[in-house]
N, C-alpha and C positions, 0 to 999 in steps of 0.2 A: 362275411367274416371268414370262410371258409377259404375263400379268395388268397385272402393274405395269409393264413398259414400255408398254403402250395408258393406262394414266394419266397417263403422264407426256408423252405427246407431244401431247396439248392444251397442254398447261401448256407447253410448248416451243415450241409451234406461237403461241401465244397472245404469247409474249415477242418473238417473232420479228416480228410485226406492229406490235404497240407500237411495236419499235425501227425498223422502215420507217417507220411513220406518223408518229413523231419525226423524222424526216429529211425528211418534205415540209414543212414551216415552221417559221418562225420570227419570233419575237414579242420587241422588247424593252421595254418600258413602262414611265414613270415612277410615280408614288403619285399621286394626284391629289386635288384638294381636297374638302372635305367640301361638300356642295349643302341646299344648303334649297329648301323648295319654290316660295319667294320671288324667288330666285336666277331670273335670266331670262338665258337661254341662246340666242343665236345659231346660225342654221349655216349658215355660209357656202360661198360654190365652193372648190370643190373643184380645185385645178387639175390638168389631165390632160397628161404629160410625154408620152402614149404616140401609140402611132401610131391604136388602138382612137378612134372616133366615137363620144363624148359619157362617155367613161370616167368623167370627174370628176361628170357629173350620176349618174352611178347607184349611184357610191360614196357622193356626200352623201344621195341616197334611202335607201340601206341605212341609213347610219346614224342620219339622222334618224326612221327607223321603230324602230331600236335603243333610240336613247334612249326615244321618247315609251314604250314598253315599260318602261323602267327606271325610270320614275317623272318624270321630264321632262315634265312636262305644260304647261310653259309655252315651248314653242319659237317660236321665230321665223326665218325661212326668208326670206334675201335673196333679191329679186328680181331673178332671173336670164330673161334670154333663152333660152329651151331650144336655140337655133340656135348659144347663143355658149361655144363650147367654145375655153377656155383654153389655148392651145398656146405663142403667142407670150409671150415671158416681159415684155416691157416692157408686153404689153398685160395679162398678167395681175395685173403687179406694180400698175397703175394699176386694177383692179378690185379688187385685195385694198386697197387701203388705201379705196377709194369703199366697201365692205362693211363695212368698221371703221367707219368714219364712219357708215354707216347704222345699225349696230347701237346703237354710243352714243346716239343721238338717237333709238332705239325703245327706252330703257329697258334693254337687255339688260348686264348685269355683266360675261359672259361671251360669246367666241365661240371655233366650232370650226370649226378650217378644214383643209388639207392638201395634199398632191398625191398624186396617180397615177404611179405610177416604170412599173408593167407590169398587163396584164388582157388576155389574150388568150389562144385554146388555141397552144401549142407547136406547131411544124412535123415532122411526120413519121408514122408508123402509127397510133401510140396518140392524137395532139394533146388533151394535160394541159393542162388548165386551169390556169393559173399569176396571178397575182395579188400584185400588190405597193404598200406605198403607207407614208404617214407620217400623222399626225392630230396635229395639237396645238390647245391651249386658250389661249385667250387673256384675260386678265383686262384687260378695257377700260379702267378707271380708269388702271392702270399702263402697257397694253399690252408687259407682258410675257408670257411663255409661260410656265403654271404645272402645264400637265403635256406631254406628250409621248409618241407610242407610234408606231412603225416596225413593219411586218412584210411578210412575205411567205409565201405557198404557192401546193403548187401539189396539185391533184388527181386520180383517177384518168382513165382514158380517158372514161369513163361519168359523170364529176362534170360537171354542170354552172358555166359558170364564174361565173354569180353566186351558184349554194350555194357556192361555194367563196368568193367573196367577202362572203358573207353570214357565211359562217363566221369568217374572218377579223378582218371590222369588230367584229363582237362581240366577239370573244377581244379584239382591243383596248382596246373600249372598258366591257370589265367593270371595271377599279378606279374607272370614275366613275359613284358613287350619288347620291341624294337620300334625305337622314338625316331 
């Protein structure tokens, strides 16, 4: 009898984490459109809400290394000032739309752009890594937004916070392939 309760406290022990590790994030994402390899893809700043220096560049890094991984091989990467980190919202709203305009006129169908809501470790003994942000698509012709994905987490004492943002960018940006 003893036997079978030592098999069974993995298997309990195992559920028990799951259900932690499901409570450090959250992910909600649209369907996203289908890519050809033809399809020329943007990516733009990233704007950074936080109080974290140069948030929004290291988000758009993650995820432009994301994509080209995914089959993305034809990116293209506004030029940005690495000193000009997006805080001020009139000044950013005036650099996302000069980014749209650069895109269209470099060919690109598409672009990806977003903000940073949070990226920073938490305050206190453990200080978690935590990470938050939104990404959406933009289909230039229309310049409407044709997907959409918001999340957030956060990770242990010991996580570093851009694996944790590494982790994240991805999990979002898995429903967009090149077919």
């Amino acid at each position: 009898m003893s036997k079978s309760k030592h098999i069974y406290r993995p298997m309990w022990a195992a559920a028990l984490v799951a259900g932690l590790l499901a409570g450090c994030s959250s992910v909600e994402v649209s369907r996203g459109p289908g890519f050809s390899a033809e399809d020329g893809l943007a990516v733009l700043p990233i704007v950074n809400y936080t109080e974290t220096p140069d948030a929004g560049h290291r988000a758009r890094s993650i995820a432009q290394s994301i994509l080209y991984q995914k089959g993305f091989t034809s990116l293209q990467t506004y030029p940005q000032e690495e000193s000009a980190d997006l805080l001020m919202t009139a000044r950013a709203d005036r650099l996302q739309q000069q980014a749209l305009e650069w895109a269209r006129q470099n060919g690109a169908r598409y672009a990806l752009t977003g903000a940073v809501q949070e990226w920073r470790y938490k305050v206190g003994l453990d200080g978690e890594p935590v990470v938050g942000l939104t990404l959406n698509l933009i289909d230039l012709s229309s310049a409407e937004v044709v997907w959409s994905a918001t999340g957030s987490r956060s990770g242990w004492s010991r996580s570093s916070l851009s694996g944790v943002g590494q982790s994240l960018i991805k999990e979002m940006l898995d429903p967009l392939a090149v077919r």
